[in-house]
LUMMAR-31249 format. One record per atom (N, C-alpha, C): residue in one letter; y, x, z. Coordinates in steps of 0.2 Angstrom, whole numbers, padded with zeros to 4 digits, always signed. Layout:
BEGIN
aYXZ;...
//
This chain:
BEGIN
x-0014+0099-0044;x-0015+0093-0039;x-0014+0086-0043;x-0020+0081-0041;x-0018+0075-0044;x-0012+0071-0041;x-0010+0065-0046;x-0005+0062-0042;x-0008+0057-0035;x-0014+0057-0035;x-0015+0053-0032;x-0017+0055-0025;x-0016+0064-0024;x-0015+0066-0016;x-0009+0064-0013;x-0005+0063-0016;x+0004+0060-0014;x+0006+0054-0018;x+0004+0050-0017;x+0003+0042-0021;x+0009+0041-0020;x+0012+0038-0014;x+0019+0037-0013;x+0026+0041-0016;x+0023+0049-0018;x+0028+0054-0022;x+0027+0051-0026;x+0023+0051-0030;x+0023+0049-0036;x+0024+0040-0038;x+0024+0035-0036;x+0025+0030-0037;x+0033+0030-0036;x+0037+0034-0030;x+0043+0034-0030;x+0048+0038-0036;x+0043+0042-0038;x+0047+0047-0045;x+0049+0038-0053;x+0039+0036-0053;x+0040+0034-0056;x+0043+0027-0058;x+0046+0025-0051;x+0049+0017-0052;x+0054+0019-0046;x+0059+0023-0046;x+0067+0026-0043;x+0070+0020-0039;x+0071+0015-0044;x+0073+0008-0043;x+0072+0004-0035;x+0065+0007-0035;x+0062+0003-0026;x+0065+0007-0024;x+0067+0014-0024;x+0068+0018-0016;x+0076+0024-0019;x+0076+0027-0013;x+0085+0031-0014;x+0081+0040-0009;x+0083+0044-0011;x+0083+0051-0010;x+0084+0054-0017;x+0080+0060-0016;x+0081+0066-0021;x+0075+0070-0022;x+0077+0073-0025;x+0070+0079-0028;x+0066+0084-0023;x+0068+0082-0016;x+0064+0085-0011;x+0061+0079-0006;x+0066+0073-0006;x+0061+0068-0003;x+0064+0059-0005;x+0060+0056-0004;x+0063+0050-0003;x+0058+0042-0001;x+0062+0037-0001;x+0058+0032+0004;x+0061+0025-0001;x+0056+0022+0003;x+0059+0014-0002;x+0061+0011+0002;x+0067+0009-0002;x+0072+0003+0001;x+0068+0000+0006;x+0073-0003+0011;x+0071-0006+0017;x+0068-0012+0016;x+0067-0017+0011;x+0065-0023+0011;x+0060-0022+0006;x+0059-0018+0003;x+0053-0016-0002;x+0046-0014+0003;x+0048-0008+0006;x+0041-0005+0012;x+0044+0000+0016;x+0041+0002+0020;x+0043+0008+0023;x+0039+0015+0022;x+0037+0017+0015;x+0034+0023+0015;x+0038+0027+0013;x+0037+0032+0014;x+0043+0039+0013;x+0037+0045+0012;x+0039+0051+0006;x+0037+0054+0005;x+0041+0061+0001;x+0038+0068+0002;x+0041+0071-0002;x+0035+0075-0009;x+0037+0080-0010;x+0033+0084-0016;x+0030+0091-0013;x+0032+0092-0007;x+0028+0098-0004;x+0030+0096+0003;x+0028+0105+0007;x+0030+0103+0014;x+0034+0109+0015;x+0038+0109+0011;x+0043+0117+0010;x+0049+0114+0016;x+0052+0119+0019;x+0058+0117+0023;x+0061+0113+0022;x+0065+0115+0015;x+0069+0111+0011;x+0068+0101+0011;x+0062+0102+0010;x+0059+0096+0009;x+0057+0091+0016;x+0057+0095+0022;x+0054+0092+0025;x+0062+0089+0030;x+0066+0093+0030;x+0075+0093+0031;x+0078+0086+0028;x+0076+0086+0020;x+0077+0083+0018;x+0076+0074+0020;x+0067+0075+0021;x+0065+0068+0023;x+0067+0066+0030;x+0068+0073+0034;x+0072+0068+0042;x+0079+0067+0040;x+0082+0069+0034;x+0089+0066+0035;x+0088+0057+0034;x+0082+0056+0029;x+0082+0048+0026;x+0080+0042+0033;x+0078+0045+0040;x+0074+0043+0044;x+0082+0043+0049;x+0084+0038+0050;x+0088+0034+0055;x+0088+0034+0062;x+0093+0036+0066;x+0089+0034+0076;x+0089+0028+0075;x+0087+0027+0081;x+0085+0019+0085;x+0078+0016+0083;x+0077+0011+0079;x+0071+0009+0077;x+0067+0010+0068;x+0072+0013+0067;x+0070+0013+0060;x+0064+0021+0059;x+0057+0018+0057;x+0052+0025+0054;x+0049+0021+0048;x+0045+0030+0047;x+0043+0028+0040;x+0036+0031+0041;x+0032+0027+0036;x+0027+0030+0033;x+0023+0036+0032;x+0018+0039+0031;x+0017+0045+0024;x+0010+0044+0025;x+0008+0043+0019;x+0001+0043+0018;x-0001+0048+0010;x-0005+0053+0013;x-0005+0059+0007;x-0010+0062+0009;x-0015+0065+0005;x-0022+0068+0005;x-0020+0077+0011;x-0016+0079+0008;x-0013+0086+0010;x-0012+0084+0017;x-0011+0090+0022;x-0010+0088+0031;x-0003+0086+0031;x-0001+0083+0034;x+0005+0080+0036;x+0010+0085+0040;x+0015+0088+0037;x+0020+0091+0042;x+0024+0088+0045;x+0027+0087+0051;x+0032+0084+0055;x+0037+0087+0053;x+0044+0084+0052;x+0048+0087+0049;x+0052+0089+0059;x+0057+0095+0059;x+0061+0096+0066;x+0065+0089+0066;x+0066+0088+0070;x+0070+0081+0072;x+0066+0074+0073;x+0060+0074+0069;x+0056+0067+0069;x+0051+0070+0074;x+0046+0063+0076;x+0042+0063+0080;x+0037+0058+0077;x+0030+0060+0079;x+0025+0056+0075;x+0023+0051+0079;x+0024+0043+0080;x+0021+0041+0086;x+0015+0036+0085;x+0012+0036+0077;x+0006+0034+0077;x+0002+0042+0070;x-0004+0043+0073;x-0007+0047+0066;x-0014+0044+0066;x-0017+0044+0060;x-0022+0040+0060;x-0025+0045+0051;x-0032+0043+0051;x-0034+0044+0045;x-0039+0037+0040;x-0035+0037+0033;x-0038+0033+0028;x-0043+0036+0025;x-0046+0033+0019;x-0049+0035+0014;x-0046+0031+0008;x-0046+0034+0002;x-0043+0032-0006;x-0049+0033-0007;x-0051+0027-0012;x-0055+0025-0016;x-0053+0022-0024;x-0055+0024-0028;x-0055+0019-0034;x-0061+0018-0037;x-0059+0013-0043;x-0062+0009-0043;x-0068+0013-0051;x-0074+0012-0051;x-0077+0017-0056;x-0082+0011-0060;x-0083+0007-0058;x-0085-0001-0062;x-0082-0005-0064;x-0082-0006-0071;x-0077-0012-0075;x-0081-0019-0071;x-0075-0025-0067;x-0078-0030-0067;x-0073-0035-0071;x-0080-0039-0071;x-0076-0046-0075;x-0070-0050-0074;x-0066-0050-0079;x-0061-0057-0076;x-0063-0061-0076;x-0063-0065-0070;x-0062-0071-0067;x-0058-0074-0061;x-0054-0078-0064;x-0049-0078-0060;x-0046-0088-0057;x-0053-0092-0060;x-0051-0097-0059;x-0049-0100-0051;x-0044-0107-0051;x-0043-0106-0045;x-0037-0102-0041;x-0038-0096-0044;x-0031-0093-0041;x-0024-0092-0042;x-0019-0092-0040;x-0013-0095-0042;x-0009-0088-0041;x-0004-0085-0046;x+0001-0081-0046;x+0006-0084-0041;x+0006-0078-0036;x+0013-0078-0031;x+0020-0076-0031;x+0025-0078-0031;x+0031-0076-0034;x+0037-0079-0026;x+0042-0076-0029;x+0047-0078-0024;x+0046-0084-0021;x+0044-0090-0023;x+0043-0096-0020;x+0040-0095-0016;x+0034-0091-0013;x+0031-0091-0011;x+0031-0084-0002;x+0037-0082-0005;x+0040-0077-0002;x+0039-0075+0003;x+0041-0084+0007;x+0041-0083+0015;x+0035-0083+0016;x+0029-0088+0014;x+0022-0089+0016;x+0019-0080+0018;x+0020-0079+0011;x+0018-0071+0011;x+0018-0068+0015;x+0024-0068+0018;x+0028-0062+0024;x+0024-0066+0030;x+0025-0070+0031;x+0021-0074+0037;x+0013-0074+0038;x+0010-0074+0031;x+0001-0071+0030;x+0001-0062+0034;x+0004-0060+0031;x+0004-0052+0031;x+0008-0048+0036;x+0014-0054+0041;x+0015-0051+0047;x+0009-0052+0053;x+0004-0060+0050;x+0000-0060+0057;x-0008-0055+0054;x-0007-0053+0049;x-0015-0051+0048;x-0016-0044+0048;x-0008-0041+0044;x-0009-0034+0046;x-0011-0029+0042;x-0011-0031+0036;x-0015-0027+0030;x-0010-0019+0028;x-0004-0019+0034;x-0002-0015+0031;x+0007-0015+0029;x+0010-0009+0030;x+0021-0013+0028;x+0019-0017+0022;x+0022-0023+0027;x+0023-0028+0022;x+0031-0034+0024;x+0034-0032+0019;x+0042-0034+0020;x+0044-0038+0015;x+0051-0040+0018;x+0054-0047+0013;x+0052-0046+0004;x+0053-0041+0003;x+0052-0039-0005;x+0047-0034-0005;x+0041-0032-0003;x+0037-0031-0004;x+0032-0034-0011;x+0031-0040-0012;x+0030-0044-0017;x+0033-0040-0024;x+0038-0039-0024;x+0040-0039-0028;x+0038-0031-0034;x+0033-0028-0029;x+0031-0022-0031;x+0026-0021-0035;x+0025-0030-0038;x+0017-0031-0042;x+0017-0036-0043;x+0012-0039-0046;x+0008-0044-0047;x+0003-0046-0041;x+0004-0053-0037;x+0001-0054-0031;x-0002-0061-0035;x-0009-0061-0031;x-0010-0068-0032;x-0015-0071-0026;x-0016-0077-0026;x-0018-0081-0018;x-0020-0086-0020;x-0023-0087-0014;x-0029-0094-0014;x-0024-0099-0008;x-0024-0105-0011;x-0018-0111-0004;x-0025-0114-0006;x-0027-0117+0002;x-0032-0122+0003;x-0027-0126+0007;x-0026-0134+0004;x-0021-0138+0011;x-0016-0136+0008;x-0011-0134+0006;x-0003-0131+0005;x-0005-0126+0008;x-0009-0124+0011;x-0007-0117+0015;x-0011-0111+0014;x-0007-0106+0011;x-0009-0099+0009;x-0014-0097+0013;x-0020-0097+0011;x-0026-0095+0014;x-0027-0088+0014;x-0025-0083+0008;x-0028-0078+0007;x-0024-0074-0001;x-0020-0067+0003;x-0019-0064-0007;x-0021-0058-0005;x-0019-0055-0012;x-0020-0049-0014;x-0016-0046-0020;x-0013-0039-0020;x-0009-0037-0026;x-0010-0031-0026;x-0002-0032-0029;x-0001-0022-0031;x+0003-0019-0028;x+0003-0012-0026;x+0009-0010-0023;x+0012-0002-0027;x+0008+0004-0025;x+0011+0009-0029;x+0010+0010-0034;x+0013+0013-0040;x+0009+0013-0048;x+0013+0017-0051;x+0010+0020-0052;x+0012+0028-0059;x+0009+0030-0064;x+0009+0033-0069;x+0007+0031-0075;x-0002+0033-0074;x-0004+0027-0077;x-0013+0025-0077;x-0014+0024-0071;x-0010+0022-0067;x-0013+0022-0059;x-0009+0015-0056;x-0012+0010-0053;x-0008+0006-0049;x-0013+0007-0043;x-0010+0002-0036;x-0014+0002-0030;x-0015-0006-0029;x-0021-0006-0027;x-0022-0015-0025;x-0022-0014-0020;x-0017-0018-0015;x-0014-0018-0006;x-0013-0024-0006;x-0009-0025+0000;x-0009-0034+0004;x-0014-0038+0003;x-0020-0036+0003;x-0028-0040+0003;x-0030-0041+0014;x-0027-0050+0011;x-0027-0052+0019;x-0029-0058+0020;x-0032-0061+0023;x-0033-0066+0023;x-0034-0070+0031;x-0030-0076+0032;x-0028-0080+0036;x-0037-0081+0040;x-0033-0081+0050;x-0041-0079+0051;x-0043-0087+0051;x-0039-0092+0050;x-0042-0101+0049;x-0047-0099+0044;x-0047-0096+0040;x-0048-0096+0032;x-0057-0089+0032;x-0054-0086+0038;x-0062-0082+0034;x-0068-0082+0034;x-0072-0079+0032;x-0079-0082+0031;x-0082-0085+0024;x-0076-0084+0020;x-0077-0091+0014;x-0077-0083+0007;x-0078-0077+0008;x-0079-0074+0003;x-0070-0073+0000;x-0061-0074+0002;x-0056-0076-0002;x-0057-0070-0002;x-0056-0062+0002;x-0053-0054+0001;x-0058-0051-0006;x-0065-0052-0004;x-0068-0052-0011;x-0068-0053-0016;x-0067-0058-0017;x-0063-0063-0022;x-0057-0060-0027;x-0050-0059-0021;x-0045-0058-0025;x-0045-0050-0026;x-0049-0047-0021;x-0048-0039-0022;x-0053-0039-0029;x-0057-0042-0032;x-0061-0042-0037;x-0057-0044-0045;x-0053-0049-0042;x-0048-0053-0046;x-0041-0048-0050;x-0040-0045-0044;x-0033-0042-0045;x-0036-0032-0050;x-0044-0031-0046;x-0046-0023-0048;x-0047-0027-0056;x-0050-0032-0059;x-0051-0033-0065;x-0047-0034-0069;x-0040-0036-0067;x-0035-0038-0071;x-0029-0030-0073;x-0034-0026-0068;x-0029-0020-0069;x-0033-0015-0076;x-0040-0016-0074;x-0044-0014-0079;x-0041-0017-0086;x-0040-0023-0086;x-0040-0026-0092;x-0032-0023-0096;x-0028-0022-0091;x-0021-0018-0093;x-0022-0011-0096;x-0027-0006-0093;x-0030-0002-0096;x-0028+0004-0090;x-0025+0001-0082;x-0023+0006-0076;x-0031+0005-0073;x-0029+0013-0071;x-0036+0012-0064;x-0032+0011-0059;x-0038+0006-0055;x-0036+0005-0049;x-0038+0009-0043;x-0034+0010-0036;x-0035+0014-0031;x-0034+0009-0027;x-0035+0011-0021;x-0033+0007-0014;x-0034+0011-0008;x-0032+0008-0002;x-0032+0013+0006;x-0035+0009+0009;x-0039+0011+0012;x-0042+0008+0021;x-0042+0011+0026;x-0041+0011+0031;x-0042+0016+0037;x-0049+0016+0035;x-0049+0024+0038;x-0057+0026+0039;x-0062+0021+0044;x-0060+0018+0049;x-0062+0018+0052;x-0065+0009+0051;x-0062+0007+0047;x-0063-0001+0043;x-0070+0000+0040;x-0075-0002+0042;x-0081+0000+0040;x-0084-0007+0034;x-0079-0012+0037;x-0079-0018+0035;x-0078-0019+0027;x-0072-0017+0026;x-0066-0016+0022;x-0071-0010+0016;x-0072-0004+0019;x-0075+0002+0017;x-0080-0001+0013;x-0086-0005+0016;x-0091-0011+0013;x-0091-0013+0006;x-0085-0017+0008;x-0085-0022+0002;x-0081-0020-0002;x-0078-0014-0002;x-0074-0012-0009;x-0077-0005-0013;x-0085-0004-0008;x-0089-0001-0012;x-0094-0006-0017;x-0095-0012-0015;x-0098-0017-0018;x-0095-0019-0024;x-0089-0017-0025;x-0085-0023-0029;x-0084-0013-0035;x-0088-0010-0033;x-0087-0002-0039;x-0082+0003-0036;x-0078+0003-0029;x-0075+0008-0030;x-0078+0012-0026;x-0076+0021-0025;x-0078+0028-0023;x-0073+0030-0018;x-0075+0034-0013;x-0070+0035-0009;x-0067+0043-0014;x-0064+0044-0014;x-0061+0050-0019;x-0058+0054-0012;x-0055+0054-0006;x-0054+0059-0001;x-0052+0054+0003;x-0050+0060+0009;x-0046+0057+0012;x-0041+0057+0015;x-0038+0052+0019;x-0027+0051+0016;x-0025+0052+0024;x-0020+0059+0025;x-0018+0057+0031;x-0011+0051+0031;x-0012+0049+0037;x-0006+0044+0037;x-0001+0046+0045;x+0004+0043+0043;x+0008+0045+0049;x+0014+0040+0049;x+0016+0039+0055;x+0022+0035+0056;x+0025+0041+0059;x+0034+0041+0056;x+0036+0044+0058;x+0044+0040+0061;x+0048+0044+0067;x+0054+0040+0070;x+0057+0047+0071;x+0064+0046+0072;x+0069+0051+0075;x+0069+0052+0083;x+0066+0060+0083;x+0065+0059+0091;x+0071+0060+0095;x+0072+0055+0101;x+0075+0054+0104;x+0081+0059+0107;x+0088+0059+0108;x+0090+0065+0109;x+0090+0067+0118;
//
């Protein structure tokens, strides 16, 4: 099995630092994202991921090629299907114009990515990559980054753009900006869409990527006692 039917297991193995569990499951800190994964769908393991998963408002993520099991105690209150794509054309760097995003930038970010929705996006979410944006006016118009990565693999995520702002070609742009600068590092790049993003699906076959399969996704909570 590649690592890229369980991107979240594997990006959690390979950078421990973002997230806290064990050898049967684990999830990233609460300010980083909310994805949670384990390495099979063994008993063991799936006990394990409801212990990480909190009552009241706290759920998590899974997004993974394999069918999604519910673990006993949790409930799924969204399931939906993606598609993984990467990227199979080297494009050029060109990155005039756009500016590297960094904690100064922090709250803008979170404020882009709360009203657009590209996806968990939290106070340190940023901090899982290299992000970069377009400000027309002072105001963050448009980014894009990185999110999961393990070895020869990063994901290009948070590609959003402010609806003042569309029309103007910026998602293109940075998702072309951010796939060329991974190439240039010597990572292949991946990314997610919902299947049902025809739009999205579009323009990142344009810019060289393949859809490689498809990714169940699940939100998961503690079902109520």
């Amino acid at each position: 099995m590649s690592a890229l039917d369980r991107p979240v297991w594997a990006s959690l193995q390979h950078q421990p630092q973002w997230g806290y569990g064990d050898e049967r499951a684990r999830r990233f800190r609460a300010d980083i994202n909310r994805f949670a994964a384990t390495p099979d769908e063994s008993a063991a393991s799936l006990r394990a991921l409801a212990e990480l998963v909190q009552p009241g408002e706290d759920a998590v993520f899974l997004a993974q090629v394999p069918s999604i099991v519910v673990p006993p105690g949790l409930e799924a209150v969204k399931e939906a299907l993606g598609v993984q794509m990467v990227a199979r054309r080297l494009l050029p760097l060109e990155d005039d114009g756009l500016r590297v995003l960094g904690d100064a930038d922090a709250a803008d970010m979170l404020a882009l990515a709360t009203l657009t929705e590209p996806g968990p996006f939290l106070a340190r979410t940023h901090t899982m990559g290299r992000f970069i944006g377009v400000r027309i006016e002072g105001r963050l118009a448009a980014m894009a980054g990185e999110r999961m990565r393990f070895p020869g693999h990063v994901e290009v995520s948070g590609v959003c753009t402010h609806p003042d702002f569309r029309g103007q070609g910026l998602a293109r742009r940075l998702s072309a900006a951010v796939t060329a600068d991974l190439q240039r590092r010597g990572e292949q790049p991946f990314l997610h869409a919902w299947v049902t993003n025809a739009a999205a699906i579009s323009l990142y076959k344009s810019l060289g990527f393949e859809v490689r399969a498809t990714v169940n996704i699940a939100v998961l909570k503690r079902r109520p006692a």
